[in-house]
C-alpha positions as CSV (number, residue, x, y, z in Angstrom):
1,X,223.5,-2.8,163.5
2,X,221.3,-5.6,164.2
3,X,218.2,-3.0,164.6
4,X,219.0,-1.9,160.8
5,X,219.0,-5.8,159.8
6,X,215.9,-6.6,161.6
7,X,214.4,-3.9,159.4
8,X,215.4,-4.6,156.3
9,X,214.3,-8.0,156.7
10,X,210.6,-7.2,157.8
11,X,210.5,-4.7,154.8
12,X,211.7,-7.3,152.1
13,X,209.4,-10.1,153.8
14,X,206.7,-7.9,153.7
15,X,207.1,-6.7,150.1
16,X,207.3,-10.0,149.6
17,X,204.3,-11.0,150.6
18,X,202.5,-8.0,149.0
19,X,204.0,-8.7,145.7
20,X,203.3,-12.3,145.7
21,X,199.2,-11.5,146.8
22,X,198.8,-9.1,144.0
23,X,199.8,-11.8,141.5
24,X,197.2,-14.4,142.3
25,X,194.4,-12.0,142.4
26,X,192.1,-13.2,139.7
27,X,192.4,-11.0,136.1
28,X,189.0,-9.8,136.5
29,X,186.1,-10.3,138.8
30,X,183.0,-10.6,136.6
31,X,179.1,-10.6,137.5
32,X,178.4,-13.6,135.3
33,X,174.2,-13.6,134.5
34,X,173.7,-16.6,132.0
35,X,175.2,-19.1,129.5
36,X,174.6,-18.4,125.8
37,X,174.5,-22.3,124.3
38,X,173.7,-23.0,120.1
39,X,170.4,-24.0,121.8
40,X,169.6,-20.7,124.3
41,X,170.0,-17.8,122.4
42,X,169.8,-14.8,124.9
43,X,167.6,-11.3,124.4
44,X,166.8,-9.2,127.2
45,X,166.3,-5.1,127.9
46,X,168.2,-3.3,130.2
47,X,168.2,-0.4,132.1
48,X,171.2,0.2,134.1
49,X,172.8,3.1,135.5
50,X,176.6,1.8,135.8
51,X,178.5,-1.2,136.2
52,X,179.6,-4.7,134.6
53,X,177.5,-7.7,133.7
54,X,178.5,-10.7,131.4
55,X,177.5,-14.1,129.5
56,X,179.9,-16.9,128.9
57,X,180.3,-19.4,126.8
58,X,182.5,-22.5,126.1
59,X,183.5,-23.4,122.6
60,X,186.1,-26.5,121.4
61,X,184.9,-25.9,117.7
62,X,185.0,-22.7,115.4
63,X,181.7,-20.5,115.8
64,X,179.7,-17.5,114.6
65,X,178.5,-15.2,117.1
66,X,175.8,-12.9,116.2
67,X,175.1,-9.8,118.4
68,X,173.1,-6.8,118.6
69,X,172.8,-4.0,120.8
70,X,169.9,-1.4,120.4
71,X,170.4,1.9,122.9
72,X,167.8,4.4,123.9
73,X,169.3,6.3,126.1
74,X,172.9,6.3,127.6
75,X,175.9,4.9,126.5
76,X,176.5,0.6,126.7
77,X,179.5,-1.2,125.3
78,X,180.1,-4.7,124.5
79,X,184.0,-6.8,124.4
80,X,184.4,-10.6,124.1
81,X,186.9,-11.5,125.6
82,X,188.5,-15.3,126.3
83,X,190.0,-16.7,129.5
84,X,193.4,-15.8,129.1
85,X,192.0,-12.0,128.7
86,X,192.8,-11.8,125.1
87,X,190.0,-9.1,123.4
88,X,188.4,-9.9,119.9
89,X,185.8,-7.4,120.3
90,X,185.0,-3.9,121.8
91,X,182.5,-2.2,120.2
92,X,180.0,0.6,121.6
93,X,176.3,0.8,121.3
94,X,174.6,0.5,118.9
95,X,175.9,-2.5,117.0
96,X,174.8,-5.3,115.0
97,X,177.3,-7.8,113.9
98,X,178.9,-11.2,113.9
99,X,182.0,-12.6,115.0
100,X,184.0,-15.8,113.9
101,X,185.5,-17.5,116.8
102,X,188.5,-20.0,115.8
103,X,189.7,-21.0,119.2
104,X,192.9,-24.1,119.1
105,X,191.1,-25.9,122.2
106,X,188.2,-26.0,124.6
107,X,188.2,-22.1,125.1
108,X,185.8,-20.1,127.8
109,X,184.3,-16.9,126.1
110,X,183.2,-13.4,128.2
111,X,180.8,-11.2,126.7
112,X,181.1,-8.1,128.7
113,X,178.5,-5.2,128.8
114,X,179.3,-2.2,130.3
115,X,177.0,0.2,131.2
116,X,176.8,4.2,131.8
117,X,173.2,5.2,132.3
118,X,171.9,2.6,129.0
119,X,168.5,1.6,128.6
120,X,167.9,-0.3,125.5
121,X,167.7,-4.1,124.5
122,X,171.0,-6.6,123.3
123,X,170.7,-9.7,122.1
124,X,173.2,-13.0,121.6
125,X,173.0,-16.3,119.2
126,X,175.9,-18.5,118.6
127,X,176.1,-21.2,115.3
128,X,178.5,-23.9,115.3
């Protein structure tokens, strides 16, 4: 009887623990490669065969961003996405657009880009 107690008291610790490790493990992990500023607008070309790169950007204030992804080859997609994970964009290649950003308070901004074999050129420009 004790045996069966022992037991069921290292499985429920144990789930425990398991369950309470999965939810503090961060929403996303993201290879961040620059800050896009009102100053620093970005433009670069790209060749890559897989994987996830991104830009950030804090805001406070409402805020056009202006985007544009040109593909050769491949397939490329872009999201903007906040801190709290909420989406306001996903969009494949190729694209040229704006965005209005209204966020309520400082607010971090993700611009993901996702690539499967792309090669081709983006670019990024942000107007308060």
């Amino acid at each position: 009887m004790k045996l069966k107690f022992f037991v069921l008291g290292t499985v429920v610790i144990t789930l425990s623990l398991v369950l309470m490790s999965c939810s503090n493990s961060p929403k996303q992990s993201r290879t961040i490669i620059g800050e896009l500023s009102p100053s620093s607008p970005i433009s670069a070309d790209f060749s890559k065969f897989s994987g996830v790169e991104s830009y950030k950007f804090t805001t406070s204030t409402e805020s056009i961003l202006n985007y544009e992804i040109k593909l050769r080859t491949g397939k490329t997609s872009i999201s903007i996405v906040d801190e709290n994970g909420n989406e306001y964009l996903n969009a494949t290649a190729p694209i040229k657009d704006v965005i209005t950003l209204n966020p309520s308070g400082e607010t971090t901004y993700y611009i993901d880009l996702t690539y499967d074999n792309g090669v081709g050129s983006y670019s990024f420009s942000i107007d308060k």
